[in-house]
C-alpha positions in Angstrom: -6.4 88.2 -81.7 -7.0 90.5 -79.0 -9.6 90.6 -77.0 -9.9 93.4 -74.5 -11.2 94.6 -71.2 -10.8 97.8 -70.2 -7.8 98.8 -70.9 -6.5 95.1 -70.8 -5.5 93.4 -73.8 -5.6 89.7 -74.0 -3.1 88.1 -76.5 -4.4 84.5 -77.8 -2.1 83.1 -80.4 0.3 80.5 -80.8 2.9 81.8 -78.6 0.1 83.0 -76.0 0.9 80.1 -73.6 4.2 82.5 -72.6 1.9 85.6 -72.0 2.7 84.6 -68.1 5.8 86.2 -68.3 6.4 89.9 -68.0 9.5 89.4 -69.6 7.8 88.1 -72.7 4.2 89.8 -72.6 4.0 93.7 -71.6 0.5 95.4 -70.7 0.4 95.6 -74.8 1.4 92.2 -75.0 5.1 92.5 -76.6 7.7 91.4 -75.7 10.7 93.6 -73.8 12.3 95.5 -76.2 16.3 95.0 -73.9 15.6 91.4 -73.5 14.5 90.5 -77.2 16.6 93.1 -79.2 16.3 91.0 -82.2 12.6 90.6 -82.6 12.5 94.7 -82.3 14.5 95.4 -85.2 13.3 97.8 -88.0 12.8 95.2 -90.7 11.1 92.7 -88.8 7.4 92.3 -89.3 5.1 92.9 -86.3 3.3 90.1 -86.8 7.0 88.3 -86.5 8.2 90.0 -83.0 6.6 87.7 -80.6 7.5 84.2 -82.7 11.2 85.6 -82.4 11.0 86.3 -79.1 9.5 83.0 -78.0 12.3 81.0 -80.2 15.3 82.9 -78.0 13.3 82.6 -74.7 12.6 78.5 -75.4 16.3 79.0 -76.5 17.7 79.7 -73.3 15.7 77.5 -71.3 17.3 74.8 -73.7 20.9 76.2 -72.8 19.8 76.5 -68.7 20.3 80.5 -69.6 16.6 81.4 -68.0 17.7 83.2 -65.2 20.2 85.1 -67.2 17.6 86.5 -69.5 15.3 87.2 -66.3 18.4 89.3 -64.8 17.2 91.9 -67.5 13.8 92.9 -65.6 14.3 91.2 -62.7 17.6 92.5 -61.4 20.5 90.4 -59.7 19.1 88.2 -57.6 17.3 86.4 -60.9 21.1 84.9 -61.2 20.6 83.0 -58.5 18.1 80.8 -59.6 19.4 77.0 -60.1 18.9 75.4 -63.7 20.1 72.0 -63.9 18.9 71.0 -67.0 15.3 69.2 -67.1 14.1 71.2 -70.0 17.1 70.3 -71.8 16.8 66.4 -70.9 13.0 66.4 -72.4 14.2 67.7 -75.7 16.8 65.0 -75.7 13.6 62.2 -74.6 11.5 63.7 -77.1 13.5 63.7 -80.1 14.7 60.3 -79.5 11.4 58.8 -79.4 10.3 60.9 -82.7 12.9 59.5 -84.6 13.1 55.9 -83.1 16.5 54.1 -83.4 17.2 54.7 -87.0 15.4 56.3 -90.3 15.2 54.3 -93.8 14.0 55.9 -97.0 11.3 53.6 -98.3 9.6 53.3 -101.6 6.6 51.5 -101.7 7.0 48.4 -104.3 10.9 48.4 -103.5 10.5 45.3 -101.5 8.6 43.4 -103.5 10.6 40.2 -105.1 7.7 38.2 -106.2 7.1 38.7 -109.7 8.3 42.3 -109.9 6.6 44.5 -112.7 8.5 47.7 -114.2 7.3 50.1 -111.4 8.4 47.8 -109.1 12.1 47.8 -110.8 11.5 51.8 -110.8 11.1 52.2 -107.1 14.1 50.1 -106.7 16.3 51.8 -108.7 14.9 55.7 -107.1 15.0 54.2 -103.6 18.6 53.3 -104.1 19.5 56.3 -105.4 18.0 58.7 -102.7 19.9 56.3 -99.9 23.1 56.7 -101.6 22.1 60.6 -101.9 21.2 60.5 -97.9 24.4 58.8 -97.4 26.8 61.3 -99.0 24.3 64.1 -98.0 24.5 63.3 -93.9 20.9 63.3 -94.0 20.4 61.7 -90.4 22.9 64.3 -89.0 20.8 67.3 -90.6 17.4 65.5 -89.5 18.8 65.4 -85.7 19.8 69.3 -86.6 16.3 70.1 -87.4 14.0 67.9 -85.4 15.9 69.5 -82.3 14.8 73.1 -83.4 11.5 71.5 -84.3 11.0 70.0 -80.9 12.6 73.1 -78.9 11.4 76.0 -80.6 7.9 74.4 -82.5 9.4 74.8 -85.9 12.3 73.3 -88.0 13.1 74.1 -91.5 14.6 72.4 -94.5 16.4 74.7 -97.1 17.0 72.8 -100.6 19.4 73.2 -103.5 21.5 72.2 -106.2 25.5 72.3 -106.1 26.8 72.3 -109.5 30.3 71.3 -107.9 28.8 68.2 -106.2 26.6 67.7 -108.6 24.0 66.7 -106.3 21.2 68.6 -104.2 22.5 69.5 -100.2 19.6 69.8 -97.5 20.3 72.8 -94.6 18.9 72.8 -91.3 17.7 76.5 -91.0 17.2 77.8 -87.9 13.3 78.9 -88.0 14.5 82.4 -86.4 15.9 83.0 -90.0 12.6 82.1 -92.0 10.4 84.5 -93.1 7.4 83.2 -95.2 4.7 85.3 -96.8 2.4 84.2 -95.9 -1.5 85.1 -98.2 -4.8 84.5 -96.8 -4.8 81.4 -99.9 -1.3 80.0 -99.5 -1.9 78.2 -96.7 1.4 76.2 -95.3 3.0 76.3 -99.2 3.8 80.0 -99.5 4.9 81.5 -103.0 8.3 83.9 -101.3 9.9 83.1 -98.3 12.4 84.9 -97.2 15.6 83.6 -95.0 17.1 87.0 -93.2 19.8 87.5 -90.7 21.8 90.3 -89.8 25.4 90.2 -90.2 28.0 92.3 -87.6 30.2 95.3 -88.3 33.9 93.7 -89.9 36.5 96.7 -89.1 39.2 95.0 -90.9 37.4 94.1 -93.6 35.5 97.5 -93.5 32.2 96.2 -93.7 29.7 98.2 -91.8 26.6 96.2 -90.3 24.9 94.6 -92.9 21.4 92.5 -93.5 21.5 89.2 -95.5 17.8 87.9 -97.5 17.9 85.0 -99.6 14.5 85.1 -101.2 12.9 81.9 -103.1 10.1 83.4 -104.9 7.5 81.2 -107.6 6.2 83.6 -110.2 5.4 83.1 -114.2 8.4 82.4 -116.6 10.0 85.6 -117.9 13.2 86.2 -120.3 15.9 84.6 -119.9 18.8 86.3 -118.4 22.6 86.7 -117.6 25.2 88.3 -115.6 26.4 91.4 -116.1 26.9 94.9 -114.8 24.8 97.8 -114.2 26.0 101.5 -114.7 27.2 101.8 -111.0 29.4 98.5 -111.5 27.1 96.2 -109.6 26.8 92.5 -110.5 22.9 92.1 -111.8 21.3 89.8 -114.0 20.3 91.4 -117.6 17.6 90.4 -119.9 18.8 88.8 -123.3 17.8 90.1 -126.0 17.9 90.3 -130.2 17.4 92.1 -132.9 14.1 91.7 -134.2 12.3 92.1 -138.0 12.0 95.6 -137.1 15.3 96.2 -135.7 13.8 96.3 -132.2 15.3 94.3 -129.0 13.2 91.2 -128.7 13.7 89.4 -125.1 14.8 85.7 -125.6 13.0 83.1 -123.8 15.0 80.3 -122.6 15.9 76.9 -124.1 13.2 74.6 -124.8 10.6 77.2 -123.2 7.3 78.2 -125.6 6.0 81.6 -126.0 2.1 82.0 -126.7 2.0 84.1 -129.5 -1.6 85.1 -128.4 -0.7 85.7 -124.7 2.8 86.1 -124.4 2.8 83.7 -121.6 6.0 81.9 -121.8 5.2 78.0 -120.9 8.0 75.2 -119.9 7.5 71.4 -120.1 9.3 70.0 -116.8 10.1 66.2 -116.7 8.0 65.2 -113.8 5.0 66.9 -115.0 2.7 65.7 -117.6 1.4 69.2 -118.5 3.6 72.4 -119.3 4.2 75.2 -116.8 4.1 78.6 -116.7 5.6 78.9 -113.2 9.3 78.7 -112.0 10.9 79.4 -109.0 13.1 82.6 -108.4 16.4 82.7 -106.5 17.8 86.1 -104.7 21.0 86.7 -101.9 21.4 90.2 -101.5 23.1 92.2 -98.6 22.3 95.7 -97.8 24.0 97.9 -95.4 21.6 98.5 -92.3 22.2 102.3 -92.5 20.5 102.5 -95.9 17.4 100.7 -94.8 15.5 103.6 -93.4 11.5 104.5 -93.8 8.5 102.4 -93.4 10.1 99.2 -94.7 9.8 95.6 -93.4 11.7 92.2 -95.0 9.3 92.2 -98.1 10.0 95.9 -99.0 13.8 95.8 -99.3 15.0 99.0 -101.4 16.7 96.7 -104.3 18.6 99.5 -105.9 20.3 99.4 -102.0 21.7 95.5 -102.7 24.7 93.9 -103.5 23.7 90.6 -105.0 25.6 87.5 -104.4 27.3 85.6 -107.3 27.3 81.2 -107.1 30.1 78.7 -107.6 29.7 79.0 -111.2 29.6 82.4 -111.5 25.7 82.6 -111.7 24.9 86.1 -110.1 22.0 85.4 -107.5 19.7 88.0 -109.1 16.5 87.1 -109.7 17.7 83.4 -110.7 15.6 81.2 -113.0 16.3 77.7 -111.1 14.5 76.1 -113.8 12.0 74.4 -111.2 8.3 74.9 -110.2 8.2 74.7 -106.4 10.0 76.8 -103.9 12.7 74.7 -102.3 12.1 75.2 -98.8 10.4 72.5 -96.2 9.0 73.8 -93.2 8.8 71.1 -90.7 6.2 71.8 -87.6 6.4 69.9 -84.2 3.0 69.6 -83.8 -0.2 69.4 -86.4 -1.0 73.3 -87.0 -4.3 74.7 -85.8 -6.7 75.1 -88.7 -5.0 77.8 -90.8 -2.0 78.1 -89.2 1.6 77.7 -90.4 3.6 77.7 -87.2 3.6 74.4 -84.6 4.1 74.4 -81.0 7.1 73.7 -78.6 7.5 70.3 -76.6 7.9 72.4 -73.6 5.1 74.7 -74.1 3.1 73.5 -71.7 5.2 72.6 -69.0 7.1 75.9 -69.1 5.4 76.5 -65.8 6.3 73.7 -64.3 10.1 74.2 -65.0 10.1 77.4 -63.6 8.7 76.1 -60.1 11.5 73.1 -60.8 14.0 76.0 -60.9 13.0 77.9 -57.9 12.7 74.3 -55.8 16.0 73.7 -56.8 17.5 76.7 -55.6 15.8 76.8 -52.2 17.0 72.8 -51.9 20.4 73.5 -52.7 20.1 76.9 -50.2 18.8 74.5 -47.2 21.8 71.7 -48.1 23.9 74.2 -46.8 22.6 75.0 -43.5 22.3 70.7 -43.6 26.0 70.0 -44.4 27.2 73.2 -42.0 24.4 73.5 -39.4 23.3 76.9 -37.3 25.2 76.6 -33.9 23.3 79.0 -30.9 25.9 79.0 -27.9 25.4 80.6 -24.4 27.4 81.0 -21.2 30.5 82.5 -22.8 33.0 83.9 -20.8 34.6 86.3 -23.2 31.6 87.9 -25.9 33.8 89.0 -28.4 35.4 85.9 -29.0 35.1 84.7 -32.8 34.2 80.8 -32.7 34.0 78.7 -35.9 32.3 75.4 -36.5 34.4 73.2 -37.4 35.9 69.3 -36.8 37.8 69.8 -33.9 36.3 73.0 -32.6 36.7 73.7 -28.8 34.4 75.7 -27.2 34.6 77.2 -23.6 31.2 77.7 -21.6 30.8 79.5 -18.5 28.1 78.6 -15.9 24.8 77.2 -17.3 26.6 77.4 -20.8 24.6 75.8 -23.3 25.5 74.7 -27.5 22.4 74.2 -29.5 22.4 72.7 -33.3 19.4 74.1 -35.7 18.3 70.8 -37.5 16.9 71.6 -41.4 17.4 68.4 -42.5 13.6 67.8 -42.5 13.1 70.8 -44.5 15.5 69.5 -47.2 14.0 66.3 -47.1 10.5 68.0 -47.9 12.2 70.4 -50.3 13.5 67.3 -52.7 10.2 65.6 -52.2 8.9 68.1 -53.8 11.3 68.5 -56.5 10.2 64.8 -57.0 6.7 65.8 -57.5 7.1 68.6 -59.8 9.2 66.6 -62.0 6.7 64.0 -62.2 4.0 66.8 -63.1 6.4 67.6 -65.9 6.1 64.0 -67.0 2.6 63.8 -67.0 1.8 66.6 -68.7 4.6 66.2 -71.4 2.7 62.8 -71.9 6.9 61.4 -70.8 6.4 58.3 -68.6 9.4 57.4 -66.3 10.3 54.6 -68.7 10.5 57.0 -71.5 13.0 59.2 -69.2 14.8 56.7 -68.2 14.0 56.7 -64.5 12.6 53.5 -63.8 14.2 50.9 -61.9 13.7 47.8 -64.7 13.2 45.0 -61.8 10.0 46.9 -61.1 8.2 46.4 -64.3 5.6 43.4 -63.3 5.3 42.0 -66.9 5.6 43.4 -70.5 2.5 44.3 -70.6 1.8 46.6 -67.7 4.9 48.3 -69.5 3.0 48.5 -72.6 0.1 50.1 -70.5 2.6 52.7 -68.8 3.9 53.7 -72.5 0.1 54.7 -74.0 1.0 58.6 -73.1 3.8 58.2 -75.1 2.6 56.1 -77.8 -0.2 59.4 -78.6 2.3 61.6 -78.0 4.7 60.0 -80.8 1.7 59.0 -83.2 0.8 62.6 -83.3 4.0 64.2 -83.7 5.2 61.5 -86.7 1.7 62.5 -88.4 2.8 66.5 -88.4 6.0 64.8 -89.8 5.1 62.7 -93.0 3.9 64.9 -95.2 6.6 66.8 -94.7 9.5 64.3 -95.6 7.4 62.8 -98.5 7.7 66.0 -99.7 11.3 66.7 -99.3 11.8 63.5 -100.7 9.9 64.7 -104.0 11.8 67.8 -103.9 15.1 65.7 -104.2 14.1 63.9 -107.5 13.2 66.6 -108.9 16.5 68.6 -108.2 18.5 66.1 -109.4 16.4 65.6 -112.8 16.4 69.5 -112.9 20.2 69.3 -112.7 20.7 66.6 -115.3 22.7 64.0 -113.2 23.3 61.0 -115.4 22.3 58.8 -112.8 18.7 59.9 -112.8 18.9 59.6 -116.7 15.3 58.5 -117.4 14.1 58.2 -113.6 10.2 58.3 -112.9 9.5 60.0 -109.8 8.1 58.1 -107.3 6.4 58.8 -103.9 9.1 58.1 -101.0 8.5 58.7 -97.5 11.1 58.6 -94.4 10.4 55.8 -91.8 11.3 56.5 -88.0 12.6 53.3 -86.3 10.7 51.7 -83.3 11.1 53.7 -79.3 9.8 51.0 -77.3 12.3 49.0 -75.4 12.2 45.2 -77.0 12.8 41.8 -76.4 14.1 41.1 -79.2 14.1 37.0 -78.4 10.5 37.1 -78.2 9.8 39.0 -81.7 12.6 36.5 -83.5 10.5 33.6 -81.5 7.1 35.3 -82.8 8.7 35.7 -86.0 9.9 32.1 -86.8 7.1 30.7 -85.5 5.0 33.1 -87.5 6.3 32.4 -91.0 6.7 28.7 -90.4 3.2 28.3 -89.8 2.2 31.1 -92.5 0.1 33.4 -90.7 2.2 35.6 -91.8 4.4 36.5 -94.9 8.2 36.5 -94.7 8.4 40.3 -96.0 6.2 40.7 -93.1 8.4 38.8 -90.7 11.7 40.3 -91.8 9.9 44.3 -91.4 8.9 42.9 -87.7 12.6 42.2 -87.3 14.1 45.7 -89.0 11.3 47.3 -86.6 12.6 45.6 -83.6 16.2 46.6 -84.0 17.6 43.7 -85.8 21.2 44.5 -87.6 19.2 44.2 -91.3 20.2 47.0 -94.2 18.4 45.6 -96.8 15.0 44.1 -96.3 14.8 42.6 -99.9 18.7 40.9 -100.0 17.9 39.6 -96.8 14.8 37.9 -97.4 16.8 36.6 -101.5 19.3 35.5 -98.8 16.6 33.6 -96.6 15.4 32.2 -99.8 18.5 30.9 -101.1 18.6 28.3 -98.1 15.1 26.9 -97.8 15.7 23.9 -99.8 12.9 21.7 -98.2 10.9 24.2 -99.5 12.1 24.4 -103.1 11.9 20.6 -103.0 7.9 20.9 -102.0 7.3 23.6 -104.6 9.1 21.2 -107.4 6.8 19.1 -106.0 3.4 21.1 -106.5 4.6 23.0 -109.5 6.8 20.4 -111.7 8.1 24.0 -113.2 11.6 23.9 -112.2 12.2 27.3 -113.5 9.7 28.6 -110.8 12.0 26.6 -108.2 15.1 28.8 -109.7 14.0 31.7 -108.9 12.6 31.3 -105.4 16.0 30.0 -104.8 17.7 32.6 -106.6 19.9 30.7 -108.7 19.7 29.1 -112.6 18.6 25.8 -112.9 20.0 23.9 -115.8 17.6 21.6 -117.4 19.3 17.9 -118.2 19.5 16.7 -121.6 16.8 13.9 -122.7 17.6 10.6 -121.3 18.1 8.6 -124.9 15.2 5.9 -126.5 16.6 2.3 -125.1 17.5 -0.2 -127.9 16.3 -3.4 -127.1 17.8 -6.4 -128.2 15.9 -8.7 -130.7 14.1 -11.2 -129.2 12.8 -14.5 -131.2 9.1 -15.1 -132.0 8.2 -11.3 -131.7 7.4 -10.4 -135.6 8.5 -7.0 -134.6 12.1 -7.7 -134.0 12.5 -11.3 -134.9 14.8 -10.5 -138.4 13.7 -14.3 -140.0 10.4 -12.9 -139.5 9.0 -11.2 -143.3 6.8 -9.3 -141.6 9.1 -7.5 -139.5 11.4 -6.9 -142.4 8.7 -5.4 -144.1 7.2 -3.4 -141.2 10.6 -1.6 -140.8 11.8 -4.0 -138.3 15.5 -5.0 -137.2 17.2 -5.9 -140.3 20.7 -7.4 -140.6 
């Protein structure tokens, strides 16, 4: 919003925190137009111009480029500035913490071994199945692809489909420069159309001009179905089908399995992971135009469509206007930090210690401009005989004084030393304010940590820090995660033949530094006495960075081995059965031991054959 003054307008949005730089924020508050060419183009939206800009400005702090972006207003001598780094090395701390040591796809009821019901088998089976998707899919490599946009920039973004060649759904990192959402007053952070846009350079051999790309996801009602074909000019499009109808009209066909309302017309679809039919899908468009044609008051939701040249897919599906036979828009936007109330776009890790960087950069220059007066020091000499002789310091260097000659050295070695003290304190401002303690960076000498716990104390900053940003997170990946059932039951894979959807979520691995003796000591001693549970006890280990894959073999494997405890459960139970499976294995139960056949024995009138009585009590008889 603006709020104004005079004739001074104050921008306050989420990119306000860079208003402090005249590169960025004009008297009008936009950004330059030679600097940030890109956010200035004719089909950007205004309301888009100063996220762009801020994205290539965090950018080239990132790539210690600063001071070559500065050049463009502040001439020259902007070059000259020192960047070694620091805002690079926070993004690096950052991320590392976000995503801990390693990520597991979890599935709650997965783990359970005791007495597992049928949704307990079902999260199994789809929790297996989305880890041997992340594995072929490189999921961690495209989660460090997007978390480091996310924590650079503010934003990351997830871009979701299905691959009829692989026959499984691939997962993009996007860079956010590239999204476009439309963002209603209603939609909130689930638009209806987003649109991905980048333009693409003139190709002389190829004699392509300079073009525009948009790839447009769009959720809108169910309409005909269609199929590709050409338009008079010899385009590829996508046609309506139609037949011949009672009255020899052209009746539009609606596609398999879809219902029309013959009241309505609304055209309805049952999809497998919803209980109720649908009357929404989700539309897929790649078109190119050539930037010449784009003229008028247009932005990157007016494109002139009878301008584009539509894509066609791997199976020859031309991308116009493409029924993906799915109800939510494939796209996850991923912010850095929990949105402001009714806001879609989250905020940089080095938003608010921008500031401090630049001061770092300037220190650094005037430290590394004072090490070379230190290293080669100002010589004043007096009393020489010959004026115009040219003397260099140097080892070795002989110089010849006349009468009450004199050689003084300039000392600015106590400059320098002030100069990297206070390098020292602006990089511990950085800290601070980043909520990064020194053992989070790395900088602390480990002999100097008193006791575990005052180190537990000095990570609290961070601990917020990381319990904030995962929270902006989860969501996020649960919903990925739901996406990616329901692309591969969209795409009928046989594997997922009869799958229930089930809520997943992505868990980060532990930050802290560990000792890992002490949790395996807390651990053993935990379960033995049974405070706590052994699922408990083995999720304490995978936490602390113990080699485990799989939580539930490894606790069947645990199992396997407590004998003494299988023997005290025979002992409480008598159900030997119960005893096979909490050792995993299939007891056989022995045969009957046989009725003993005792010998006769004289006198007894049941076995004593010269007894009548026994003979005719159905004793022993000859």
């Amino acid at each position: 919003m603006g709020l104004t003054s005079g004739l001074k307008a104050v921008i306050v949005d989420a990119w306000s925190w860079l208003n402090y730089k005249p590169i960025y924020s004009d008297p009008r508050g936009m950004p330059h137009r030679r600097a940030f060419p890109e956010a200035k183009a004719s089909w950007v939206p205004p309301e888009d111009e100063r996220r762009l800009a801020a994205y290539k400005l965090l950018q080239a702090y990132d790539n210690n480029q600063a001071a070559e972006l500065a050049e463009i207003l502040d001439g020259p001598e902007a070059r000259d500035k020192r960047e070694f780094g620091d805002p690079s090395m926070f993004v690096d701390a950052i991320l590392a913490h976000v995503l801990g040591r390693e990520q597991h796809i979890t599935v709650p009821g997965a783990e359970n071994t005791e007495q597992p019901d049928a949704r307990d088998a079902m999260a199994e089976r789809v929790q297996t199945l989305l880890r041997d998707w992340a594995e072929d899919e490189l999921l961690p490599m495209r989660m460090q692809q997007t978390e480091r946009k996310a924590v650079t920039l503010g934003d990351g973004v997830y871009r979701l489909a299905w691959d009829p060649a692989k026959q499984r759904a691939t997962v993009r990192a996007v860079d956010p420069g590239f999204y476009f959402p439309v963002l209603e007053e209603d939609d909130g952070e689930f638009p209806d159309r987003v649109h991905f846009a980048w333009e693409l350079p003139e190709d002389t051999r190829r004699g392509l001009k300079n073009r525009l790309r948009r790839i447009t996801y769009e959720l809108a009602p169910i309409g005909a179905a269609t199929a590709a074909g050409l338009d008079a000019s010899g385009r590829s499009v996508r046609a309506p089908l139609t037949v011949e109808g009672p009255d020899g009209d052209l009746v539009p066909v609606v596609g398999q399995g879809d219902s029309v309302d013959p009241d309505t017309g609304t055209v309805s679809r049952q999809y497998p992971w919803n209980d109720q039919p649908s009357t929404l899908t989700c539309y897929l468009t790649d078109a190119t135009w050539n930037l010449e044609d784009l003229k008028g008051d247009i932005d990157i939701d007016s494109l002139p469509m009878d301008k584009a040249t539509f894509a066609t897919r791997s199976d020859g599906e031309v991308l116009d206007h493409l029924d993906l036979l799915i109800d939510f828009v494939p796209v996850v936007h991923v912010p850095n930090t929990v949105p402001a109330a009714e806001e879609h776009w989250g905020q940089s890790s080095l938003a608010k210690v921008l500031q401090v960087f630049d001061e770092l950069a300037g220190s650094d220059t005037d430290s590394a401009r004072a090490s070379a007066t230190t290293g080669l020091p100002m010589v004043a000499v007096s009393g020489i005989n010959d004026s115009h002789t040219q003397m260099d310091v140097g080892p070795g260097a002989l110089f010849k004084l006349g009468d009450n000659g004199r050689l003084t050295a300039v000392d600015t070695s106590a400059a320098l030393r002030e100069l990297r003290e206070h390098v020292h304190d602006l990089a511990d401002r950085a800290a601070k304010v980043a909520r990064l303690p020194a053992v989070a960076l790395g900088t602390v000498d480990p002999s100097q940590v008193p006791s575990g716990y005052a180190l537990e104390i000095s990570l609290g900053p961070l601990d917020s820090l990381v319990a904030s940003m995962r929270l902006a997170r989860d969501h996020k990946y649960a919903l990925l995660l739901k996406f990616i059932q329901r692309l591969h039951m969209a795409g009928q894979h046989p594997d997922w033949t009869g799958i229930t959807p089930m809520p997943a979520k992505m868990t980060f691995g532990s930050y802290k530094p560990t000792d890992k003796q002490a949790i395996l000591d807390l651990v053993a001693n935990g379960v033995d006495k049974g405070v706590i549970s052994l699922e408990t006890g083995v999720s304490m280990l995978v936490e602390a960075g113990f080699p485990i894959d799989d939580a539930a073999a490894e606790i069947e494997r645990i199992q396997s081995r407590q004998f003494d405890k299988a023997r005290l459960l025979a002992d409480a139970t008598g159900d030997t059965q119960l005893v096979g499976e909490f050792l995993g294995v299939t007891v056989t139960e022995p045969d009957p031991a046989p009725i003993p056949q005792l010998p006769p024995t004289a006198g007894d009138p049941t076995t004593d054959p010269a007894d009548p009585a026994a003979q005719g009590s159905g004793g022993n008889t000859p």
